[in-house]
Every structure is written in C-alpha cells, then in structure tokens.
N, C-alpha and C positions, 0 to 999 in steps of 0.2 A: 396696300403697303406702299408708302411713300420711300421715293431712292435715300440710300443712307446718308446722302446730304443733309436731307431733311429734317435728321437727326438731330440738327446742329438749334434747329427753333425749342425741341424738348428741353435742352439744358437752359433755355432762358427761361422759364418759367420759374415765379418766385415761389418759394416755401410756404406761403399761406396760400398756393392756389391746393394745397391738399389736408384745405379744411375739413373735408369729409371724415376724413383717414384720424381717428380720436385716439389717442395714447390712455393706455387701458393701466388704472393701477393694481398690481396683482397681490403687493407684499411679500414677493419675491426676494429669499435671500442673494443669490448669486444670479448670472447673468445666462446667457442663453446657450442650448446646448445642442438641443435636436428640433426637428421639424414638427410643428404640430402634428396632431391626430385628432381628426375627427369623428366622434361616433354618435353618428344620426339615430342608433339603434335609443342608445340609454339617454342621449340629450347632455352630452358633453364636449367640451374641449380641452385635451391632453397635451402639456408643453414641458417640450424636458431641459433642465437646467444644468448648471454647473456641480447640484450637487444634490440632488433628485428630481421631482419632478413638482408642476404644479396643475392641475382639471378647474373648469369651467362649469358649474349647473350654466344652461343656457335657459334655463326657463325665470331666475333667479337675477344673474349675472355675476354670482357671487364665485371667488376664487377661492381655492384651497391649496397652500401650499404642506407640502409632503419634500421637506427638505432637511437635510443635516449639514451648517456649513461648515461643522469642521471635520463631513467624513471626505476619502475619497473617490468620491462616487460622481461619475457625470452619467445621467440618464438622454443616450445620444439616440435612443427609437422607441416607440411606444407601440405595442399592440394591444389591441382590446376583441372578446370574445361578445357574439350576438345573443346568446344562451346564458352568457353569466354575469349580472350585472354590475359587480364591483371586482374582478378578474379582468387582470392586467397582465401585458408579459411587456419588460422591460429590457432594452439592450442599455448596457452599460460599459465605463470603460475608467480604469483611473487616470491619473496625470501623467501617468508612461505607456500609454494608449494599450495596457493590455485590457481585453474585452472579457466579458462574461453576461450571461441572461441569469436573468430571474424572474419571478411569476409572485403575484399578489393576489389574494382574494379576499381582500380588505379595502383597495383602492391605496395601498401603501403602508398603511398600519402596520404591516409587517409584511417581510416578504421572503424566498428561498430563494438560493445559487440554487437553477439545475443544470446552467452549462458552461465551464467553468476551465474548457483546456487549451494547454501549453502553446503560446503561438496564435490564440485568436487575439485580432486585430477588431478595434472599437465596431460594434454592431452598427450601422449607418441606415439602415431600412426593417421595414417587420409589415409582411402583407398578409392579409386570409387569401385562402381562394376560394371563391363562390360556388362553387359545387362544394364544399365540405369544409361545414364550420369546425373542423377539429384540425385542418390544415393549413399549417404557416408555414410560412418563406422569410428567411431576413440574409440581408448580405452583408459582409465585415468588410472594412478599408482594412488598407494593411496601416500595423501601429509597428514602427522601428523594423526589425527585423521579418516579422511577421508575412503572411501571404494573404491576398484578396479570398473570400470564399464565401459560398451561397451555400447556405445550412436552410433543413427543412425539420420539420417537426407534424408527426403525424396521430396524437394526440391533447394536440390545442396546448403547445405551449410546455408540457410537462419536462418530455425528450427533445435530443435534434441530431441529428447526422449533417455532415459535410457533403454535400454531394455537385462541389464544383471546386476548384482551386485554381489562382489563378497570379503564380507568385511574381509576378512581371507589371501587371497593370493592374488597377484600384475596379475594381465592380463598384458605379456609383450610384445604379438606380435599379428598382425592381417595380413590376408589375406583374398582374395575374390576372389571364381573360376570363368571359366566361364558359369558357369550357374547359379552366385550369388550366391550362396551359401557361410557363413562368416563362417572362422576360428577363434578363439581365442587360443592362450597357453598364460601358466603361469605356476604356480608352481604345479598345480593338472592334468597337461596336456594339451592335445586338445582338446575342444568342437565344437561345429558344429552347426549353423540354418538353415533350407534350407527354412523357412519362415520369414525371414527380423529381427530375434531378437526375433517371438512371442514363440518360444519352440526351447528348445537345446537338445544336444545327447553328447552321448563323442563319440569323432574320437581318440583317444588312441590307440585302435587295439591293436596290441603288439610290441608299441612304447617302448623302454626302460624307466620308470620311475624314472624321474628328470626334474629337470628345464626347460621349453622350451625356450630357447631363443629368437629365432626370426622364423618367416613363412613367404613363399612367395610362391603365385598360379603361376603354368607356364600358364602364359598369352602371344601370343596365346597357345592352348593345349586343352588337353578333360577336360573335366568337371571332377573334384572331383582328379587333376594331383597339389599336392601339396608337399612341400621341407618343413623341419623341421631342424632346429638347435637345437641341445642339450647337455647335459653337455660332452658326451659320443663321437659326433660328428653328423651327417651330414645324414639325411635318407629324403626319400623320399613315398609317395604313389600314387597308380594312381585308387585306388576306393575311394578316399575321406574320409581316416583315418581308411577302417575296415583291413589292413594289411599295414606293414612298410616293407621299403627296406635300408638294410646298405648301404650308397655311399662309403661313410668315416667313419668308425668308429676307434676307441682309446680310453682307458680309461684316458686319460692325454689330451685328443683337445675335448676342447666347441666349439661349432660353434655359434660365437653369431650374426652374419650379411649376409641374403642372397641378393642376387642382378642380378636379370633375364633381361638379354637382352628385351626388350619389341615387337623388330621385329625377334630376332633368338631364340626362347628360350632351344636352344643348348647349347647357350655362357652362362655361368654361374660366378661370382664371391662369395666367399665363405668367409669372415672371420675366425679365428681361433685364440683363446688366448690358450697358453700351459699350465700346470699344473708345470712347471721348470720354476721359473727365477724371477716373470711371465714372458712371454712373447708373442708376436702378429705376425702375417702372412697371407698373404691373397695367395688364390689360386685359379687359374682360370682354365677353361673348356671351349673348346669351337667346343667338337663333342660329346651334352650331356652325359656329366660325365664320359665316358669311360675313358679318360686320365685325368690329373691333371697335371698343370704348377704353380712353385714356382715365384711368381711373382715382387722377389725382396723389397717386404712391409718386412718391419722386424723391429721390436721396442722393446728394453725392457723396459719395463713398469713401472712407476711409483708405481702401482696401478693395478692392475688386470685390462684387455680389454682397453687399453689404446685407442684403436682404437673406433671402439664403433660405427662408422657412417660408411659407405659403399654405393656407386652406381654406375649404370654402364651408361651414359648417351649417346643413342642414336643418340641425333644432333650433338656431335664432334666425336663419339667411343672412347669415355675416359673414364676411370676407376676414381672416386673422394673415395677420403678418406682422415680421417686426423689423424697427429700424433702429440695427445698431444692437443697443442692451434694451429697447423698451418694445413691447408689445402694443400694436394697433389695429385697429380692427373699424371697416366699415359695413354699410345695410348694402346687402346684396343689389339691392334694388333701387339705390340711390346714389348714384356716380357721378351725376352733373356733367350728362355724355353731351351737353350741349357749349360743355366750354372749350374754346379755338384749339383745342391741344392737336396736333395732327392726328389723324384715324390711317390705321398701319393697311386700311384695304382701301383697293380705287376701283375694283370689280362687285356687281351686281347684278342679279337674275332678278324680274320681275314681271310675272307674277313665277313664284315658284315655291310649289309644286306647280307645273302647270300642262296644258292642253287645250288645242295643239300648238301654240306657238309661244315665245316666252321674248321679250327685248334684255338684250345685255349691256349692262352701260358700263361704261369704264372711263377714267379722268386719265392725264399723261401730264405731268409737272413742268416737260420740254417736246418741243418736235421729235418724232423718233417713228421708226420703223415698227411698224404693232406684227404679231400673229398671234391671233384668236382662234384656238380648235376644240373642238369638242372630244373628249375621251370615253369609252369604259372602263370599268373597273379592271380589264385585265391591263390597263395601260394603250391599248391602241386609239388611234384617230380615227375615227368614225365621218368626221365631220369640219372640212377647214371653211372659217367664216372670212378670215383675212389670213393673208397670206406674203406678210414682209412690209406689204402698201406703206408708204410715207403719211404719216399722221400729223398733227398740228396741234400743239399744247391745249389743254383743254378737255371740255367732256363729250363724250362721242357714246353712242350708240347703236347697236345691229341686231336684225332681228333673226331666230331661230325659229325656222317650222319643223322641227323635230324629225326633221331627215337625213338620212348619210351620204355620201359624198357622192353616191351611184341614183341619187334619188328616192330610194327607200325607205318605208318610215321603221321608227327605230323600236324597239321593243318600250315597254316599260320597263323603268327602273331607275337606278342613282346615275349620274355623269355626273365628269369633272371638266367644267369649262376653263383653259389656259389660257393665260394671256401672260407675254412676252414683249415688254416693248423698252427701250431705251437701259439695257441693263442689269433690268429686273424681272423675274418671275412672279406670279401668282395664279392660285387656282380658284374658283369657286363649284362650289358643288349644288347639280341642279337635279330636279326631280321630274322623270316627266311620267304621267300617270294617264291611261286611257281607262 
C-alpha cells in the first residue's frame, strides 16, 4: 500500500488506459438499480434495473432483458437457488422506496409478491447460506420513514420474518460464512448470529469505527474467514469479527464493493472510491491479498462511488461492473498488471509457504521509522524483526527463521507479518509449514 499521497499519480491516468474494461451492450431499458449477481451454479449473470431486471448466459454472451418501463418496479437484489435453475427471489422497491420480495421460476416470465409489509424499506442485499440451500438472508435500507432490517427466509425464498431492526442506522452489507453464521454492518458496525437471526453479538473486534460498506465471507474457507470494506479501506478476519487484519488501509480509499472468486477464494476483486476528485478504482488479487493489481477501472465520478456494483463471475472469469448507467466487464485474467499504475502493497514474503526460513521485502516512498513483527492469529507478537530503526527510502529486506522472540521455533501454521512505517500500516500473511 502506497501512503495516500500517492493517490494523487491514480487520478492522472488517461481514460483510455482502461482499454481492458469493454462497455457491454445489454438492450437495457432503464438504467442501473442493484448490484450484480453471480451464479457460477447455472452460468449466469443477474443485474437489476430501474425497472426489472436483466441475466447473462455466460457461455453465449447473450443478454436478456426482463423489464417493464412503464412499471414501478426497481429490482434492487437478486437471489438465485443451486437446485432450481430458472428460480429467482427478487428484492424490489418503487420510486417511494417502499420494499417488497418476489420469487420467479420462470427467470421473470412471471413472478409473485410474497413479502409485501407495511414499513419495509428497499431490499439492498439477498445471500444463501452454505450449509442450507433453502436459507436466505436479505437486508432492507430504510425508505422515508421506514427502519433498517435483516429478514431471513427458511424455505428458499417462499416466506420471511424480520429477525433484526434497526430504526436509527441503514444495515449496508450482508454475508454468510461457512458455518452459517450472518454478518450485518452498517453504520454501528458488525454484528453476528450464529443462530439464524434469534440473538446477535457485535463482531467489531478492533474494527476501525465507521461506515461499513459492504462484507463478503470467503466461501469456500474456514468458518468465521470474513472481508470488510470501510471508510478507511479494506480489512479482513479469520475468527469471525473478535480481531481485524489491515489488507488495504488509507485514510482517503472506502472500499465499498467486495467480490470472492466462489471456486479460488484467492482471487479477490476490491472496489475503492478515493476521498480526491471523487474518484473510483477497482483492484484485483489473485494470490490472496499478498499482491494487488490496478486493474484499469478508473472513473471520475459524478457523485461519490460512482461505481457502486462489482463481481467476479465464475462461468466466463470476467470481472462485471458498471460506470455510471453502462455496464463493463473485463477477463478475469487479463489486467495489464504490468502498467505503472501504483500497486496498493510494498510488503512481500518470499518464498511463502515456506521452511525454515522465508526473506521479507518491503519498499518505503520516504525515510521513516519501520517496525516489522510477526503475529498469530489470536493477534499477539511472537516475533519483532525491526523494532522503530530509521530506514532510508527505498527497498529493503529481512530475514525470518521462523522463530519467536525467546528463540523458539514456532509451530506450523498461518502468521501475519506487520509492517508500520512512515504513517501507514500493512500486513502480509505467511505460511510456515514443517
């Protein structure tokens, strides 16, 4: 991660350096409404509009719009079932933000209101969760008078109950790990049920307090391995919110849209609106988080997050997003991570996995005071490499023989190497394996 200065070289890059990024025509009556949906299951891409929705065959490229523009209806979440191929559950809302779901098993052909009361606010999210394909989660913003609320449904979409309220602040994001367990953030942070909605905890940890933007569980992964966007940038946990890890941090980059590979969840796509311009960027991973690639997305914004929708869809390996009212979409696997754009990491393990010893390199933009330590996973230091020392702009080097600070060698398993120098934070995560 380069300091938020450095931010300032992003916004000179011209609009044809995001030749990659192809504006996709769909035949789309109205303009954009909700966040894609990816379903690696049936080989589609689901994007909701102003005034229904429009899906992707990915093996075709061909688009199908499922719209009325003179109803009103904005299709603001899209869920899809693993068992049913053309069964959709749509959250929806009209132009006075009152909310209601409905269920298609048609792919839109037609569809039913099943949940349809007084007070819900526009449906903003719609998850499975991985242990039980008949259970979903979706969260409502509040519309006008309305309250924030996290509704579950325990027959795939049919029924739902309310089983959070929260009339004060917006629930923005939802995720589900693997072992079912729901996330919510919003503006009071992260909370947690590990019983379906009946009693919550906060997962906050020592999350930086602000906004949460958006969450996404690494699915597959361990249970309680969940990503956080926030105003600040881009952290992660892997005990289920009782400690936070810096990916990406900056006090200038929100990270408002995460997007997990569903078969590598290495591959990561990241959102980011800057606090200059505004402006938007997306940035991709694809040897979990250790590196970062500028991935040619680049908009200046109207509007603060211009961008707003993000995913990374499985049956073509293309990246979908939009800019503005149009739809773009690049090859997962062709970013042109060799163009000057700055790379948001300056820490390195190499070789890693390794054993027994591994070199850490790290770059510094200015002279600055470093500390380099080595953590576990419960959060403690096991292990200080540098310790304040005066550094020299530039790239440096240290080596690690996988020992703690008493001499001892350390068990196998995951660490997170820290480094701290002129500012800024960042972590990288090492594996050491006997």
């Amino acid at each position: 991660m380069r300091k938020p200065l450095l931010l300032l070289a992003m916004l000179t890059l011209a609009s044809p350096a995001a030749a990659i990024w192809e504006t996709v025509p769909t035949g789309a009556a109205c303009g954009p409404s909700s966040p894609f949906s990816a379903d690696h299951v049936h080989g589609r891409v689901y994007y909701g509009t102003g005034c229904g929705f429009l899906w992707r065959d990915t093996d075709t490229g061909d688009w199908t719009a499922v719209e009325d523009p003179e109803a009103d209806r904005r299709v603001r979440a899209i869920g899809w079932h693993p068992q049913h191929d053309q069964f959709l559950i749509l959250g929806c809302a009209d132009e006075d933000d009152h909310g209601w779901i409905e269920v298609t098993e048609d792919l839109g052909a037609t569809s039913t209101v099943v949940y349809s009361p007084a007070g819900l606010g526009p449906p903003g999210r719609i998850e499975r969760d991985p242990t039980d394909a008949d259970r979903f989660y979706a969260i409502s913003y509040p519309g006008g008078w309305t309250s924030s609320r996290v509704l579950t449904s325990a027959d795939g979409g049919w029924t739902w109950e309310t089983v959070a309220v929260d009339p004060d602040a917006p629930f923005r994001s939802l995720a589900v790990d693997m072992a079912g367990v729901v996330y919510v953030g919003g503006d009071y942070g992260v909370m947690r049920s590990a019983d379906q909605g009946g009693t919550w905890e906060s997962a906050q940890g020592d999350l930086p307090t602000g906004r949460v933007r958006c969450l996404a569980a690494v699915n597959p992964g361990a249970p309680g391995h969940v990503m956080a966007g926030v105003e600040v940038g881009l952290f992660e946990t892997v005990d289920g919110g009782g400690h936070w890890d810096a990916i990406i941090m900056a006090s200038t980059w929100s990270c408002y849209n995460i997007s997990i590979h569903p078969d590598h969840p290495d591959i990561v796509a990241a959102h980011f609106s800057v606090g200059i311009g505004p402006a938007d960027f997306v940035l991709l991973t694809r040897n979990g988080w250790q590196t970062w690639e500028y991935t040619h997305y680049y908009a200046i914004a109207i509007d603060w997050c211009s961008l707003g929708i993000l995913a990374i869809s499985a049956g073509d390996q293309r990246i979908y997003a939009n800019n503005f009212d149009d739809i773009v979409t690049c090859d997962l696997f062709t970013t042109g991570a060799a163009d000057p754009a700055p790379a948001p990491s300056s820490i390195v393990a190499a070789p890693n996995p390794f054993n027994p010893k591994t070199t850490i390199h790290f770059s510094l933009p200015a002279d600055a005071p470093v500390q380099l330590r080595i953590h576990d996973l419960r959060g403690r230091c096991v292990r200080t490499l540098i310790d304040g020392a005066p550094y020299r702009a530039g790239r440096h080097q240290v080596l690690w023989d996988g020992l703690d600070d008493g001499g001892e060698a350390l068990a196998s398993g995951l660490y997170l190497c820290r480094l701290e120098a002129g500012g800024h934070r960042e972590a990288v995560k090492i594996t050491l394996l006997k």
